[in-house]
ChimeraX commands (.cxc) that place a marker at each C-alpha (Angstrom):
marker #1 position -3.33,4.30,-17.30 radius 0.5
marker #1 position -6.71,4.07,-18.36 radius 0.5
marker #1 position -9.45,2.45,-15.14 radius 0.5
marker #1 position -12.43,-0.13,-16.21 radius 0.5
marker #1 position -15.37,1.44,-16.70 radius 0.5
marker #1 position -17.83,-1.30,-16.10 radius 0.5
marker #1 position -15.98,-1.78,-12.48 radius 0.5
marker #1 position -16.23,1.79,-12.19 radius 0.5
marker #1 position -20.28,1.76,-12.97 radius 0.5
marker #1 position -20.40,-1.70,-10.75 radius 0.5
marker #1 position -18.81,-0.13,-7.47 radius 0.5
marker #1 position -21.00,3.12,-7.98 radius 0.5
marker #1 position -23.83,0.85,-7.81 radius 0.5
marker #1 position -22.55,-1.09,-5.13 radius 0.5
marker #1 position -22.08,2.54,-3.23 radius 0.5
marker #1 position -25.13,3.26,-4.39 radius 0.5
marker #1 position -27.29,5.25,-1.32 radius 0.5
marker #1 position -24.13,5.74,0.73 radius 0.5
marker #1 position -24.07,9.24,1.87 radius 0.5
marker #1 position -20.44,10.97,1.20 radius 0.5
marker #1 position -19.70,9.22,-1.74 radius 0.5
marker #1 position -16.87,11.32,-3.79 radius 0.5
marker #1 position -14.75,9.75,-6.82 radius 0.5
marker #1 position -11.22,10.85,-7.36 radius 0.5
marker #1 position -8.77,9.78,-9.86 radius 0.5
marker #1 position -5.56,8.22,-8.13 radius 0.5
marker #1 position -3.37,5.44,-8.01 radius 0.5
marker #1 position -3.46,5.07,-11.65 radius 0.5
marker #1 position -7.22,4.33,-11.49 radius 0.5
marker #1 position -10.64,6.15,-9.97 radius 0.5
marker #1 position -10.57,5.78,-6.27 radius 0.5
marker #1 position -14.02,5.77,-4.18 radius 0.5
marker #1 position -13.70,7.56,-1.29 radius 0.5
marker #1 position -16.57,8.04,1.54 radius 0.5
marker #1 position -16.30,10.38,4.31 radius 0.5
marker #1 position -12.96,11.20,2.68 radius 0.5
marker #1 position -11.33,8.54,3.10 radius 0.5
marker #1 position -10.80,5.33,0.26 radius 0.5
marker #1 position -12.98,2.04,0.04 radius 0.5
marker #1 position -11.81,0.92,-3.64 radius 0.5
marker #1 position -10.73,1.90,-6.61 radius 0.5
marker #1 position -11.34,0.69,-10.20 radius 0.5
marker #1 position -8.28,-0.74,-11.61 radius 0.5
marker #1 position -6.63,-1.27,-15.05 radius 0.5
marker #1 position -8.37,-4.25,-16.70 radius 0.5
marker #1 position -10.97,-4.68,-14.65 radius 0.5
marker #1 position -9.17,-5.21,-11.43 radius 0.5
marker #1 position -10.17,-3.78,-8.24 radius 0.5
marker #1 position -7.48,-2.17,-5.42 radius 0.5
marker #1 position -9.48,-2.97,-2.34 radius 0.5
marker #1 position -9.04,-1.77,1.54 radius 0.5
marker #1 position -9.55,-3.42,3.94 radius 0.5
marker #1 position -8.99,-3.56,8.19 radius 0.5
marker #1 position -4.90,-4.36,8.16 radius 0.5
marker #1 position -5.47,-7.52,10.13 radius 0.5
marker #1 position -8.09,-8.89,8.03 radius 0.5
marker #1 position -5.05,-8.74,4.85 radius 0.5
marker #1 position -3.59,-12.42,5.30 radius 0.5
marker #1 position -7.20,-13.86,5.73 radius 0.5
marker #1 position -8.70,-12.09,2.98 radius 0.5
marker #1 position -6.01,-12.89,0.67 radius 0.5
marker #1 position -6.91,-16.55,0.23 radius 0.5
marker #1 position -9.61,-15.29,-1.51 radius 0.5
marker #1 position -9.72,-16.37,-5.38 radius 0.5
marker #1 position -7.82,-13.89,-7.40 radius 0.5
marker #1 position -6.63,-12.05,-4.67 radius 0.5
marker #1 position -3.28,-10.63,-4.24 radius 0.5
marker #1 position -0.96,-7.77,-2.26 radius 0.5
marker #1 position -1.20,-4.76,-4.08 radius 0.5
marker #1 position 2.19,-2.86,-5.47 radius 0.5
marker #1 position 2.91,0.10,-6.71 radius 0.5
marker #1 position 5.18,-0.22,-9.51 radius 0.5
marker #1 position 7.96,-2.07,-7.44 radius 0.5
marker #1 position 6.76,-1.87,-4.15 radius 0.5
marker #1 position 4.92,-3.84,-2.29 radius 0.5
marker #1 position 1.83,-2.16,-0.40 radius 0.5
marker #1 position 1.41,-2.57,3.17 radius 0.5
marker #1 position -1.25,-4.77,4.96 radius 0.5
marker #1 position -4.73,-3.65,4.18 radius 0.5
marker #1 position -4.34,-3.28,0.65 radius 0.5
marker #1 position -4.96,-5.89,-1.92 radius 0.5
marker #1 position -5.77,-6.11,-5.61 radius 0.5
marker #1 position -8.13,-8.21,-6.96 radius 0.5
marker #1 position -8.50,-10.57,-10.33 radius 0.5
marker #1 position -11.19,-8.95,-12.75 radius 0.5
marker #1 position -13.06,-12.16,-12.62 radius 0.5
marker #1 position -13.47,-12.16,-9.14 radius 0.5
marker #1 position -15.24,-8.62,-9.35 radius 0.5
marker #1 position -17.37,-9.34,-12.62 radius 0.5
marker #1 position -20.49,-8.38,-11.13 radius 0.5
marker #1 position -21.83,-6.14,-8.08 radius 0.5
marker #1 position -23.11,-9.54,-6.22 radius 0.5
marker #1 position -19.32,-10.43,-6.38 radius 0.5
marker #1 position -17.43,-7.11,-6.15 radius 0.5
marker #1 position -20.13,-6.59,-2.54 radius 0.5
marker #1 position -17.96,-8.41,-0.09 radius 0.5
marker #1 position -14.73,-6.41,-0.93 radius 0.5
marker #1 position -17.14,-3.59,-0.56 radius 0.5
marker #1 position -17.97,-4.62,2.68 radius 0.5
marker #1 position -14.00,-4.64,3.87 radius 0.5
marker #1 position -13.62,-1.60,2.30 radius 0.5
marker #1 position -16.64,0.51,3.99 radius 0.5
marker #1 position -15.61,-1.48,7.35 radius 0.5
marker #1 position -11.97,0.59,7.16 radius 0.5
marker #1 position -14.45,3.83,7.30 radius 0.5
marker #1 position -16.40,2.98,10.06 radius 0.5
marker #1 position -19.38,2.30,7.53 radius 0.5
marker link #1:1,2 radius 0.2
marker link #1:2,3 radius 0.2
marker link #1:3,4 radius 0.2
marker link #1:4,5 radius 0.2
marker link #1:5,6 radius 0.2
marker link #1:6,7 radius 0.2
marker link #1:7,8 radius 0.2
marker link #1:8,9 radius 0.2
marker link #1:9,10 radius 0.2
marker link #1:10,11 radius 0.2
marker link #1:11,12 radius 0.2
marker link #1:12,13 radius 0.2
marker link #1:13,14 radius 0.2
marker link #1:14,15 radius 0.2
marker link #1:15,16 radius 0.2
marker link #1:16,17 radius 0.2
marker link #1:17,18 radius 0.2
marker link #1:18,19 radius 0.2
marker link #1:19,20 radius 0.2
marker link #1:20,21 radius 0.2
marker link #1:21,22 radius 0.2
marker link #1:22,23 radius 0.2
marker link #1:23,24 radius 0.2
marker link #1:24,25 radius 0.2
marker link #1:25,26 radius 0.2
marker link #1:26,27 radius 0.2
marker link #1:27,28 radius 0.2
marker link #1:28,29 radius 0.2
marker link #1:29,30 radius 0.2
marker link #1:30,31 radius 0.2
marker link #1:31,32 radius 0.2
marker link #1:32,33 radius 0.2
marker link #1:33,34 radius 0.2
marker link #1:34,35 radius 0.2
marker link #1:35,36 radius 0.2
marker link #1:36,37 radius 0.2
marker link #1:37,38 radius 0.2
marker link #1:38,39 radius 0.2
marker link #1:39,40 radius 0.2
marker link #1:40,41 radius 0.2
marker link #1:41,42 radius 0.2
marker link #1:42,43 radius 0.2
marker link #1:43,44 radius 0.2
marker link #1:44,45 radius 0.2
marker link #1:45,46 radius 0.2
marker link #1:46,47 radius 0.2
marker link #1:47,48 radius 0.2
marker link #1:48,49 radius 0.2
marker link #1:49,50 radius 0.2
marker link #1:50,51 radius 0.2
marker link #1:51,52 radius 0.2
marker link #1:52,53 radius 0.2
marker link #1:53,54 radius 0.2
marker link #1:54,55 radius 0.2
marker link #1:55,56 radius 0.2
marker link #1:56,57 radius 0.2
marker link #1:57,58 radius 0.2
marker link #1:58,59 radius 0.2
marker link #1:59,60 radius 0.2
marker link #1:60,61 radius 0.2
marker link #1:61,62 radius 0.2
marker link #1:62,63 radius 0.2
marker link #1:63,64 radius 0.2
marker link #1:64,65 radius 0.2
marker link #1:65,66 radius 0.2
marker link #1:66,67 radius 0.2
marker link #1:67,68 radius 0.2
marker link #1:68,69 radius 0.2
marker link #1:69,70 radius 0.2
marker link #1:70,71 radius 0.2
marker link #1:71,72 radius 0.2
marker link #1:72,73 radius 0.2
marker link #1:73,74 radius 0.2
marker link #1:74,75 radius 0.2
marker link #1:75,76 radius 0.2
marker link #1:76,77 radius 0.2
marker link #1:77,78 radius 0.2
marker link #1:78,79 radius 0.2
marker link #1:79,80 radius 0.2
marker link #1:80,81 radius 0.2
marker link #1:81,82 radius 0.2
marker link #1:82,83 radius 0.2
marker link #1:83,84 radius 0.2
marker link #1:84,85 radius 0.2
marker link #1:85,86 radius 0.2
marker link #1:86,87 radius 0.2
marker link #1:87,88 radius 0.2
marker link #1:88,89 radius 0.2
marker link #1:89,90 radius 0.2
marker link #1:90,91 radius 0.2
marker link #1:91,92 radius 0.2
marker link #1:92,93 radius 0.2
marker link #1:93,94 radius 0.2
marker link #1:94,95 radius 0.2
marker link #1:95,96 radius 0.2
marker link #1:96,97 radius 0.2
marker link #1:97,98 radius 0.2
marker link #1:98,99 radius 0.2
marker link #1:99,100 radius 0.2
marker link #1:100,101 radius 0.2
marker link #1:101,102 radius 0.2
marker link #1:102,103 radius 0.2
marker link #1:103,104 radius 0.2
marker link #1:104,105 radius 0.2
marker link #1:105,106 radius 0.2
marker link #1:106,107 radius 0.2
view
């Protein structure tokens, strides 16, 4: 499965600065890591697989276009959520899930 370049080019510049920033290829996408660990990852059509702090999930989920990520059949545990491609259309939009993201990392 192919990942969405122009979300991958928004969340580098939304990481843009951040020390320890490393790009992998994973969950079917490109995962951005910092300090080893996962803040996002560009999706499949534009959507975004997003951390953030497990008990921020439910909250953060009544967000437009957001939804609990899966895995093929499986539902992901709390902290994970995917998010609509029009919801992350630009790197003013795509910051906040940023922000939950880095806040998992201690960032």
């Amino acid at each position: 499965m192919a990942y969405d370049e122009g979300l991958a080019d928004r969340l580098r510049a939304a990481l843009s600065g951040m020390p320890e920033v490393e790009e992998r290829r994973m969950f079917g996408g490109l995962a951005f890591l910092v300090d080893g660990s996962m803040v996002a990852a560009a999706g499949s059509e534009g959507r975004l697989l997003a951390r953030c702090l497990p008990s921020r999930t439910e909250e953060l989920l009544r967000r437009p276009g957001a939804t609990r990520a899966t895995m093929g059949t499986r539902t992901m545990s709390a902290g994970w959520i995917t998010v609509d491609a029009a919801q992350v259309a630009d790197v003013e939009a795509l910051a906040p899930w940023v922000r939950e993201g880095l806040a998992v990392v201690g960032r």
